[in-house]
C-alpha positions in Angstrom: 21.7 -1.9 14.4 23.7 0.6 12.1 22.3 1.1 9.2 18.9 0.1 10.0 17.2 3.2 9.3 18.9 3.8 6.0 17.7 -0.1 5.1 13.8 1.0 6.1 14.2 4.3 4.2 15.4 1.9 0.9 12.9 -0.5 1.5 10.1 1.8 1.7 11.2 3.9 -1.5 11.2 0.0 -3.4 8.0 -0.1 -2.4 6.5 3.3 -2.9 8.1 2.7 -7.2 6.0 0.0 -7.0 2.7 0.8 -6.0 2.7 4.4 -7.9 2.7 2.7 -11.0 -0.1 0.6 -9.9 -2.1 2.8 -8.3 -2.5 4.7 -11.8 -3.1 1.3 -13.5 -6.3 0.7 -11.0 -7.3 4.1 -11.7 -7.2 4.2 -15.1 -10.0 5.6 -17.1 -8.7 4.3 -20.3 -9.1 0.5 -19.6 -11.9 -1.8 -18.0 -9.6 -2.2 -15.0 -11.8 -1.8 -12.7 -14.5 -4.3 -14.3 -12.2 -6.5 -14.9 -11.1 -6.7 -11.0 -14.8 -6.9 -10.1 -14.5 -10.0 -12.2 -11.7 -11.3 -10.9 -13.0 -11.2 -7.1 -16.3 -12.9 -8.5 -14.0 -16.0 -9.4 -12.6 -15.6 -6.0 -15.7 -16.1 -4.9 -16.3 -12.9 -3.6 -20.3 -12.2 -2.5 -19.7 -8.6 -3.3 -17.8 -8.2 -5.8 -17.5 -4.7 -7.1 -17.2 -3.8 -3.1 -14.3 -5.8 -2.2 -12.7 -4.8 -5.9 -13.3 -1.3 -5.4 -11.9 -1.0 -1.3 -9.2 -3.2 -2.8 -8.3 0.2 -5.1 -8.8 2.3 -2.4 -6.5 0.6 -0.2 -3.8 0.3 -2.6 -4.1 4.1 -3.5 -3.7 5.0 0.1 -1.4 2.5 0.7 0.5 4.3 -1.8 -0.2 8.0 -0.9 1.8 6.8 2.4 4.6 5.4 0.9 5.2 8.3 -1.2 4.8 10.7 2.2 7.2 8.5 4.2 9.7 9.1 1.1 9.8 12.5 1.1 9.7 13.2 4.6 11.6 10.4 6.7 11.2 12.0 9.9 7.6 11.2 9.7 8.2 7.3 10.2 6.8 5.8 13.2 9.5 5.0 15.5 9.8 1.8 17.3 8.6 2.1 20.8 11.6 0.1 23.5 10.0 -3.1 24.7 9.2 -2.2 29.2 10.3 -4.8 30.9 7.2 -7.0 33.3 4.4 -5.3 30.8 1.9 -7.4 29.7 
């Protein structure tokens, strides 16, 4: 498909402007975020709380390191593979 590359490259720039911004926000020192999402996964129900809250951060960030890395280097995305025909 023309264009399709260009579409992934947009798509993934979207979504790197996104997650930078919170990224910082979860890491802020300046604010109780952090408390504040270990009380929000309590009201989820959560058994461990400040562990899901805090992998939740951690996820994000690198979530968002790789965005930014696929950004600036496009040549780095991971190419779709052809589909072999009678593979299982």
């Amino acid at each position: 498909m023309p264009g399709t590359d260009q579409t992934r490259l947009r798509e993934d720039q979207r979504l790197a402007e996104l997650l930078a911004p919170l990224d910082e926000f979860l890491r802020s020192r300046d604010l109780p975020v952090a408390e504040l999402l270990v009380e929000f996964m309590k009201h989820r129900g959560s058994q461990h709380a400040a562990f899901d809250a805090y992998n939740l951060v951690d996820h994000l960030c690198f979530t968002a390191h790789r965005y930014r890395g696929l950004i600036s280097n496009p040549s780095t995305q991971p190419r779709r593979h052809p589909t072999v025909i009678g593979a299982s």
